[in-house]
N, C-alpha and C positions, 0 to 999 in steps of 0.2 A: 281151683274148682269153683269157690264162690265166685269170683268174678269172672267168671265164663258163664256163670250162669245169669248175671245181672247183666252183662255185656248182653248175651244174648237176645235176653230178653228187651231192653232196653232199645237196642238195634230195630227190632219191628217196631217199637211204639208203645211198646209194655212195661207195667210198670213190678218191682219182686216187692211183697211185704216184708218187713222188717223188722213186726213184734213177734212172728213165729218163729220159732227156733229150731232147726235139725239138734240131730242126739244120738249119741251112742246107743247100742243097745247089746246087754250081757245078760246077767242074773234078774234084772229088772228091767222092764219096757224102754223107760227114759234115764239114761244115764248118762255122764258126762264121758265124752268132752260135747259142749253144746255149741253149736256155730251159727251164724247168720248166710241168709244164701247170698249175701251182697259181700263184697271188699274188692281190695285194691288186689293186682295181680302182683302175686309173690309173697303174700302176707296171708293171716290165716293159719288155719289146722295142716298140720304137716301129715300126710297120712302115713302108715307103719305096718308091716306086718303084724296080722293078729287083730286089730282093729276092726268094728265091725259096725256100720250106720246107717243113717237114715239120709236121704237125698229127699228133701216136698217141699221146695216153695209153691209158695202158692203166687201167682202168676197174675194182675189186674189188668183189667180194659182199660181202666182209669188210674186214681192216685193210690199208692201204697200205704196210704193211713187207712187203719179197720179198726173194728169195734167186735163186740163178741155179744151176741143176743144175750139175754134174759136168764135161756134155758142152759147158760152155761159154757156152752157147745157149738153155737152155730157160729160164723166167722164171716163179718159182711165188710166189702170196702164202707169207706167213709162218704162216698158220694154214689153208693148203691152201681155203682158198673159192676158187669163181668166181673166174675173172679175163678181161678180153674188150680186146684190139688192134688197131684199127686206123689205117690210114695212108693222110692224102693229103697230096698234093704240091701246093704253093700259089705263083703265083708275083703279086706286086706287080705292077699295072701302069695305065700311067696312064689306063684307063677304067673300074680299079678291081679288087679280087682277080679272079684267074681259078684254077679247080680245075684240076690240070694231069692229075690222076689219076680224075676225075668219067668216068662211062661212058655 
């Protein structure tokens, strides 16, 4: 999954960040297991029935180093290019992924 996503992206000229982290999500918002949207094919989170996560890279115009504003919160590349995030919520199950966040 991760490298289909870096593949992907990379393929047009894009670049994935790599200090945000996808995440479980159960009892609490951010839970583990936490992954990176980049690796190698075949390596990586095995996914399982009952598992339930988060898919948001976040996507750059430019280079995959960022910085985090001031207020906390805000998420800028390193050389101010484009940057585009989003998030769904996925959960495992045994007739196979369901988009939990799909509209």
């Amino acid at each position: 999954m991760t490298s289909a996503i870096q593949r992907h992206a990379e393929s047009h000229g894009f670049g994935v960040v790599r200090d945000l982290l996808a995440h479980g999500i159960g009892r609490d918002l951010h839970e583990e297991p936490t992954y990176m949207h980049v690796g190698k094919p075949g390596k990586g989170l095995r996914l399982k029935e009952g598992m339930v996560f988060t898919i948001e890279p976040m996507i750059t115009e430019g280079t995959y180093f960022m910085t985090i504003d001031p207020d906390g919160w805000t998420a800028r590349t390193m050389d101010n290019k484009l940057a585009a995030q989003y998030e769904h919520t996925i959960a495992i199950t045994a007739d196979g992924p369901q988009i939990l966040t799909a509209q």
